[in-house]
C-alpha positions as CSV (number, residue, x, y, z in Angstrom):
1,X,-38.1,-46.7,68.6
2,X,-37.2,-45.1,65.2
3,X,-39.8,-42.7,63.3
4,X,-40.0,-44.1,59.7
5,X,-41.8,-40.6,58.5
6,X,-42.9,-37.2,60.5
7,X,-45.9,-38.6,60.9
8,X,-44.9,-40.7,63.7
9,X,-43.2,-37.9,65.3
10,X,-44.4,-36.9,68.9
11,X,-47.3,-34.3,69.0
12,X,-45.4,-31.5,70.8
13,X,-43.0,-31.7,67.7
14,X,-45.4,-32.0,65.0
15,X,-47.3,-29.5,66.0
16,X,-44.6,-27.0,66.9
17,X,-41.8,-27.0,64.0
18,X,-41.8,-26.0,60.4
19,X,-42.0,-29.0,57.8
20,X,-38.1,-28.7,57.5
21,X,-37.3,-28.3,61.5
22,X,-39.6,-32.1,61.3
23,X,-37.2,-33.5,59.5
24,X,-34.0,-32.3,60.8
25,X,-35.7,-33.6,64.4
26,X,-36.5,-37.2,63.1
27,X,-33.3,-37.7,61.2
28,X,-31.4,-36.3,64.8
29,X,-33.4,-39.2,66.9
30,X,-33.0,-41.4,64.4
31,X,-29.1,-41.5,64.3
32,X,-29.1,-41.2,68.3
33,X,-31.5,-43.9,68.6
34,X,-29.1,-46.4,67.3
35,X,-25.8,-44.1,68.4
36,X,-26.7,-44.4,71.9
37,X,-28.0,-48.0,72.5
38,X,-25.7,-49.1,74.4
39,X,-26.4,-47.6,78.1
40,X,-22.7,-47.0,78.8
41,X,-23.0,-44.5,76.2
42,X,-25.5,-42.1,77.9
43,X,-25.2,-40.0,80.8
44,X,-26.9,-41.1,84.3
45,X,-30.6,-43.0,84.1
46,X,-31.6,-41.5,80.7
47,X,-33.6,-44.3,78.6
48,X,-32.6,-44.8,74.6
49,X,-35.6,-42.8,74.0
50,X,-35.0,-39.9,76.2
51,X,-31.1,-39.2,75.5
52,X,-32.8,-39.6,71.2
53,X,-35.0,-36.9,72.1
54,X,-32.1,-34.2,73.7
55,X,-30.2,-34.7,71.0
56,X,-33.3,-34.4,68.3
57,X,-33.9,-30.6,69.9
58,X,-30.2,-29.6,70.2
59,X,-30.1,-30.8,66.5
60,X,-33.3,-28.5,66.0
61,X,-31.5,-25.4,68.3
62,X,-28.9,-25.5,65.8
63,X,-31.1,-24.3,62.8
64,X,-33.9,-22.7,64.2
65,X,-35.0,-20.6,67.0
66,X,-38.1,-19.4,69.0
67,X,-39.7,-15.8,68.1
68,X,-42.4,-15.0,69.9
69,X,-43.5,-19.0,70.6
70,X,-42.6,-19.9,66.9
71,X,-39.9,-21.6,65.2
72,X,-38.0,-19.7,63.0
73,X,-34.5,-20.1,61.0
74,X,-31.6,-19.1,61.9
């Protein structure tokens, strides 16, 4: 299901990521959420949900990176 604010947004990204990394996460799952409905669209097994979340962290990859077990920008 959609996150309506980072509130919603599962602990292990809430209380990992920078404010900014939050939102670049929740907007990613959002758009796949409703890209990837259709099961044709996703690759083996992988619910809605799960195939939202990859795509959330790649999204996330893309701008930031892990130093020393914290987020940082690229």
């Amino acid at each position: 299901m959609p996150y309506s604010s980072k509130s919603e947004l599962p602990d292990s990204v809430k209380d990992n990521l920078p404010s900014h990394a939050q939102d670049i996460y929740k907007e990613a799952y959002n758009s796949a959420y409703e890209e990837y409905k259709d099961p044709d669209d996703r690759k083996g097994d992988a619910s809605r949900e799960e195939t939202a979340h990859k795509v959330a962290w790649s999204a996330v990859k893309q701008a930031y990176h892990k130093v020393d077990g914290d987020w940082k920008k690229k």
